[in-house]
C-alpha positions in Angstrom: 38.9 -13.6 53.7 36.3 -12.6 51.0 35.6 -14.0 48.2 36.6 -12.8 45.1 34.4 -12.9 42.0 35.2 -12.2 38.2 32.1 -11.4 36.1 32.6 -11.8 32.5 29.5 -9.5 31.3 28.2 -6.4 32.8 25.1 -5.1 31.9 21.7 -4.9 34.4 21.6 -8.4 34.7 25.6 -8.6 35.7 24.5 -5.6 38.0 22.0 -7.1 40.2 24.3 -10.2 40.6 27.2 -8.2 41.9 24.4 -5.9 44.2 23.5 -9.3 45.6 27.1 -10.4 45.8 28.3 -7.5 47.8 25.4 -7.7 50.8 26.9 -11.5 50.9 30.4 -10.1 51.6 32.4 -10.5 48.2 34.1 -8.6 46.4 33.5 -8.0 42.1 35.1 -7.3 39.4 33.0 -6.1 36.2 34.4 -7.0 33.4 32.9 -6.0 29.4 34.0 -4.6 26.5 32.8 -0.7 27.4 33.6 1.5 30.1 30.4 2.7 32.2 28.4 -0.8 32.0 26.0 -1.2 34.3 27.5 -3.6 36.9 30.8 -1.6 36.5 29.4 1.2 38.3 28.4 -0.8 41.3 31.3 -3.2 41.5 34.4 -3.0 43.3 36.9 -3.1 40.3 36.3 -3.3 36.7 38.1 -4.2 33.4 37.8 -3.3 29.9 38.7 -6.1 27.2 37.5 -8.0 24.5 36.3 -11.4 25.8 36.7 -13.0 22.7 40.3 -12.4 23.1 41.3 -15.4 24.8 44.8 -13.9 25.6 43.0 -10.6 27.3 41.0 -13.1 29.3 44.0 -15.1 30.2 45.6 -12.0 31.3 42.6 -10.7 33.5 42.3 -14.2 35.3 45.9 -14.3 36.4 46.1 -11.1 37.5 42.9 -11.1 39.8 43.0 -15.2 40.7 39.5 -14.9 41.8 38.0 -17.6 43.2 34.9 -17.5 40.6 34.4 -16.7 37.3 30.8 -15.9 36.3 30.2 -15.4 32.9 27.0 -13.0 32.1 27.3 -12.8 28.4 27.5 -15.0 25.6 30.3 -13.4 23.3 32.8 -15.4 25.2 36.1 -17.2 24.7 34.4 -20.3 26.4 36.4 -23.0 25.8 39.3 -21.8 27.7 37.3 -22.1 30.9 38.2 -25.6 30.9 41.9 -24.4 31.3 40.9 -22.9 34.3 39.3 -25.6 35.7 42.4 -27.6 35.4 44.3 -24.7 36.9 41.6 -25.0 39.9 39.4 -22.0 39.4 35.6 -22.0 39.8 33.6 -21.5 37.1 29.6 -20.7 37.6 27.9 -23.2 37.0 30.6 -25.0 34.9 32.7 -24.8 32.1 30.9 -27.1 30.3 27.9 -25.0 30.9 29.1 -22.3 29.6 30.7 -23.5 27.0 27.5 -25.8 25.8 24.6 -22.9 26.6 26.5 -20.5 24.8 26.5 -22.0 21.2 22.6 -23.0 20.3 24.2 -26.2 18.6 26.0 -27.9 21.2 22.7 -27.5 24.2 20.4 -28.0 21.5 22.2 -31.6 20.5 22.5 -32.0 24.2 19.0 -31.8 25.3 17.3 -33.6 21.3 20.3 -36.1 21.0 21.5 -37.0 24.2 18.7 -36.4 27.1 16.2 -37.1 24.3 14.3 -34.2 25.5 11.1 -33.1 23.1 12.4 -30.1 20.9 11.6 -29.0 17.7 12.3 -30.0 14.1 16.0 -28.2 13.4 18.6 -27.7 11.1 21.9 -26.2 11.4 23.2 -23.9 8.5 26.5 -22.5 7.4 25.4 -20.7 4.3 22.3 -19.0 2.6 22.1 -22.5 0.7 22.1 -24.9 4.0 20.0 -22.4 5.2 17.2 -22.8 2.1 18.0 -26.6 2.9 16.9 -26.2 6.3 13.8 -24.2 5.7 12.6 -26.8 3.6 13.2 -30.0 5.6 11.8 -28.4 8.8 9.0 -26.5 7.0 7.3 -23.0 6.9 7.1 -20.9 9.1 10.2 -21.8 10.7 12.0 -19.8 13.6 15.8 -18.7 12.7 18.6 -17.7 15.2 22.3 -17.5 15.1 24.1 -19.7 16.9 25.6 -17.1 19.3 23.6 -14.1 20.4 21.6 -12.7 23.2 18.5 -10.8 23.9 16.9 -12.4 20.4 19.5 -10.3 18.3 19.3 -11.7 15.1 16.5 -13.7 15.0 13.5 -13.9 12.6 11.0 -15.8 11.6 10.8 -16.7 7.6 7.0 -17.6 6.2 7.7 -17.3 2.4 10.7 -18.2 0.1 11.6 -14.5 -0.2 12.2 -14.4 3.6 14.9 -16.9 3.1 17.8 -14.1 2.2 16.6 -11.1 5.2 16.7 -14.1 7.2 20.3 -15.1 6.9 21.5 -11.5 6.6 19.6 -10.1 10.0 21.1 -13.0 11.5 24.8 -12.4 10.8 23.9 -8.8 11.7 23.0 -10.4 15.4 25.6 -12.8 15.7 27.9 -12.8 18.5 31.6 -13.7 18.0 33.0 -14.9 15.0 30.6 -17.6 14.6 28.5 -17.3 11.5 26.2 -20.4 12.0 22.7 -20.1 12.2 19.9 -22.9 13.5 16.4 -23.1 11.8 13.7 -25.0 13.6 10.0 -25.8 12.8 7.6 -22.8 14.4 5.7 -24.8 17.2 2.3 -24.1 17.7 2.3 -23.2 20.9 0.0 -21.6 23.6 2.2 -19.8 25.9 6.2 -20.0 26.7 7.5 -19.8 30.2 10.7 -19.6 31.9 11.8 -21.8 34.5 14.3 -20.7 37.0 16.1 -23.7 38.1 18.4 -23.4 41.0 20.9 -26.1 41.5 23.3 -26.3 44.4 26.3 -27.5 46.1 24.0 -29.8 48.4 22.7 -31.7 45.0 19.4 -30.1 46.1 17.8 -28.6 43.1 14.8 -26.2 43.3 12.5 -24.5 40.8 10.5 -21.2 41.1 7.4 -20.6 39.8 6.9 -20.7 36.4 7.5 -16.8 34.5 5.4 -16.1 31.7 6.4 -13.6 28.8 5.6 -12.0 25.9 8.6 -11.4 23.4 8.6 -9.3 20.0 11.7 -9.6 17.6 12.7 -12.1 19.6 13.2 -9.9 23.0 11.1 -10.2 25.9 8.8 -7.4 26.7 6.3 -8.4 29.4 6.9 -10.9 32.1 4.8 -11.8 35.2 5.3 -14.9 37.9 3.4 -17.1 38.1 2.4 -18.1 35.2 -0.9 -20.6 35.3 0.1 -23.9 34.2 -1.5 -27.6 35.0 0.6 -29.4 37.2 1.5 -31.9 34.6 2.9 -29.8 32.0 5.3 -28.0 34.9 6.2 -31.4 35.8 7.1 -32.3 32.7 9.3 -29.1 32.3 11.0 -29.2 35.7 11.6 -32.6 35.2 13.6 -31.5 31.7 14.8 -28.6 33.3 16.9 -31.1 35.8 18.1 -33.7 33.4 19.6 -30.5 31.3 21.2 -28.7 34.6 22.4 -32.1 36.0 24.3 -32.7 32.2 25.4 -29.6 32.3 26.7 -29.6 36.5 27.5 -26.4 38.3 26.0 -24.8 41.0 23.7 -21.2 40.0 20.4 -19.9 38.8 19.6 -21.2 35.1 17.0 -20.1 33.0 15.0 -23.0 31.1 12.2 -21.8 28.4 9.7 -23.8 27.2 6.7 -23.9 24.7 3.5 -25.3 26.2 1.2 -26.4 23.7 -1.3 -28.8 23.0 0.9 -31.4 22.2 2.6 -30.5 25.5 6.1 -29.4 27.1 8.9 -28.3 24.3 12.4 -27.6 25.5 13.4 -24.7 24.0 16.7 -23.0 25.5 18.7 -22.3 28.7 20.8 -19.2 29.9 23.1 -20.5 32.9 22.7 -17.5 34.7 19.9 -15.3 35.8 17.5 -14.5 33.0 15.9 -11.2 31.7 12.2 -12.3 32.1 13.3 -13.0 35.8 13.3 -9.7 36.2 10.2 -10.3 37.4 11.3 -11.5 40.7 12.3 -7.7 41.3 9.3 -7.4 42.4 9.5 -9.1 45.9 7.8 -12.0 44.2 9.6 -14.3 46.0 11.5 -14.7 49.5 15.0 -14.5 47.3 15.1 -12.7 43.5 16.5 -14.6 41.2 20.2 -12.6 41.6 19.8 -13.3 45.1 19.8 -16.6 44.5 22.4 -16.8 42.0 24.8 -15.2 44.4 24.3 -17.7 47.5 24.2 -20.5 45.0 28.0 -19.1 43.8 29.1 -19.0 47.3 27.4 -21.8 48.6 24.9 -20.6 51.0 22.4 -22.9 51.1 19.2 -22.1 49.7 16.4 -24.8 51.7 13.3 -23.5 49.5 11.8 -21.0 47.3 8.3 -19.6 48.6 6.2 -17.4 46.3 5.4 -14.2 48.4 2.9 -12.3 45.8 2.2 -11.9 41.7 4.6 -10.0 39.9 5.4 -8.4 36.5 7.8 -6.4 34.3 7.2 -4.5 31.2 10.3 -3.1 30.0 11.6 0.5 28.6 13.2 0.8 25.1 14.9 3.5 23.5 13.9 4.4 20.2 17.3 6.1 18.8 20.9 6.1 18.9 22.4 8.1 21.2 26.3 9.0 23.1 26.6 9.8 26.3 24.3 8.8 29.4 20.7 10.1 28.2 18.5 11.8 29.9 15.4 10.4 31.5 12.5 11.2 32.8 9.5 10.6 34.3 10.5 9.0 37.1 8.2 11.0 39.4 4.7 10.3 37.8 5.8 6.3 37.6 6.3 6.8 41.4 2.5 7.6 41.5 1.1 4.2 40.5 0.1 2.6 43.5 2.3 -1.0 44.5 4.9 -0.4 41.6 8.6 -0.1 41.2 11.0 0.8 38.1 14.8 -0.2 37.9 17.2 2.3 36.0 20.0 0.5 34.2 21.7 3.7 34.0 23.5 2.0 30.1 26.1 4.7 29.0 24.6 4.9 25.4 21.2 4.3 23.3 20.4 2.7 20.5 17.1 1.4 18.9 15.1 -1.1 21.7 18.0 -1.2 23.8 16.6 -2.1 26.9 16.9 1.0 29.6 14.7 0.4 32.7 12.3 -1.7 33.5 8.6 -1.2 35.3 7.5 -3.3 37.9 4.2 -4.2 39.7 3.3 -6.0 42.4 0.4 -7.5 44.7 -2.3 -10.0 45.0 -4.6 -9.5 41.7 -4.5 -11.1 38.9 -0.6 -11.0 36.5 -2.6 -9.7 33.2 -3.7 -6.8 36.0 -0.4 -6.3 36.9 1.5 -6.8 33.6 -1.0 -3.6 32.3 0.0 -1.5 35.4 4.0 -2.5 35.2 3.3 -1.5 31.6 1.8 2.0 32.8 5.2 2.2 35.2 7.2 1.5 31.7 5.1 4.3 29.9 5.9 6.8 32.1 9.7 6.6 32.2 11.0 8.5 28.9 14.7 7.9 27.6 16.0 11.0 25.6 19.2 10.2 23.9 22.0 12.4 23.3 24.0 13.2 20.0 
């Protein structure tokens, strides 16, 4: 008998998952909070709801009984996944995963408090006053970020007193939920960030791919390419992080670990429990298994015995630039198809609004990643997204 899978979250990430999924033999249901999301369209069954109902999400779980439930969003009623752990559901990785990674305060008091992992300066705020508080215990410039949000919604980064107000406003513009917290933390002066997709399985055997560089802008990644150069004792250092956080944490899945890398070395800075949007890299063929791929086996315990880098990769991703009803209309597609060892990914999103990611370019082969991260950047360029009214 299959397996059935409930994923709370459908957009392109969501979508690959339950693409991967399905060539494994399971069956999906999409769940978000819009009709025509992404993974919807490719899943077997779909639901509509409001996750941060917890009754809705009671209802949806009892009336599927799926065997996991894989949350792909943070904007969830989290802390009733314990309840289903007790009522012996799966949740991916663990309910305690999700329901630490998807409030900045409890991983981030995990991995400075408890693990005694190397973080930055931070301060939690409530108010425009705590906030002010904040800014001026950890210092300026200082990175802000609600509590609960995705895709850097919300965040900013404040460099003069007069900063102090936009700051707390955009973020309760970008929070998530009904949580109206924000964390400020000292800007670290760092030399690059990577993510580090940590795969941890059934067996207890945990495995890392090669470090993913990216370039973000209002907090939102842009450019990613694998692998990223890095000497072998800072990625030590981060893997070694990246498995006393996952092992805290338990589960079995793909997680995505950032760090800073600077000169005073390897800064934890977050982690997704699910596949990650600068992974999109590995949609290149970087790797013998894409970072969905391996999400999926690691759900249904299919052993994964190593990870191999087959070739460089990058992404550069396409934004819209209004708002827009109504699937819009793109184009393009045929002079992006002309770049030599290149790919593009259409995430077919039922509406537009400003930088909401659309597509994504891709590029491939043995050069150099700044080489490829300027060609999957000509792919991106060529791909237009005209919104309708």
């Amino acid at each position: 008998m299959r397996k059935k899978i409930l994923l709370l979250g459908s957009g392109e990430l969501g979508k690959e998952v339950v693409i991967a999924l399905q060539r494994l033999g399971a069956q999906v249901i999409a769940v978000d909070s819009y009709e025509n999301a992404p993974a919807m369209q490719v899943a077997h069954d779909y639901e509509v709801i409001s996750m941060l109902d917890g009754d809705q999400l009671d209802s949806i779980v009892e009336k599927h009984k799926p065997d996991f439930i894989v949350p792909e969003v943070e904007s969830i009623r989290t802390e009733r996944f314990f309840e289903y752990e007790k009522q012996g559901y799966t949740v991916i990785p663990s309910a305690k995963a999700a329901n630490f990674t998807m409030n900045r305060r409890a991983i981030r008091d995990l991995a400075a408090v408890d693990l005694c992992l190397k973080t930055a300066k931070y301060k939690y705020a409530t108010s425009y006053e705590e906030l002010a508080a904040g800014v001026e215990y950890v210092g300026m410039p200082c990175v802000v970020k609600p509590l609960m949000s995705s895709s850097g919604k919300g965040q900013s980064v404040i460099k003069t007193n007069d900063d102090i107000k936009k700051s707390w406003n955009y973020a309760m513009e970008g929070s998530r939920g009904d949580l109206m917290e924000v964390i400020v933390e000292e800007f670290i002066s760092f030399d690059y960030e990577i993510t580090l997709l940590t795969l941890t399985q059934k067996s207890g055997n945990t495995l890392f791919c090669p470090p993913i560089g990216h370039r973000q802008e209002r907090g939102d990644y842009l450019e990613s390419w694998q692998p990223m150069a890095m000497k072998e004792e800072d990625l030590a250092a981060a893997q070694n992080m990246a498995e006393k956080v996952t092992e805290a944490l338990g589960g079995s899945g793909i997680w995505g670990v950032e760090f800073f890398i600077g000169k005073d070395g390897v800064y934890f800075s977050e982690i997704s429990p699910r596949p990650h949007d600068t992974g999109m890299a590995t949609l290149a063929g970087t790797q013998n298994f894409s970072e969905f791929e391996l999400h999926a086996r690691a759900i249904l315990g299919i052993p994964v015995p190593e990870i191999v880098l087959h070739r460089n990769g990058a992404s550069a991703v396409v934004l819209a630039s209004d708002t827009g009803n109504g699937f819009p209309l793109i184009t393009g597609l045929e002079s992006a198809a002309l770049i030599p060892d290149s790919d593009f990914k259409i995430f077919n999103k039922p509406s537009t609004r400003p930088y909401r990611r659309m597509a994504v370019g891709l590029a491939y082969g043995n050069e150099p990643v700044s080489d490829l991260v300027d060609r999957a950047k000509q792919v991106a360029a060529c791909i237009k997204i005209e919104s309708r009214d």
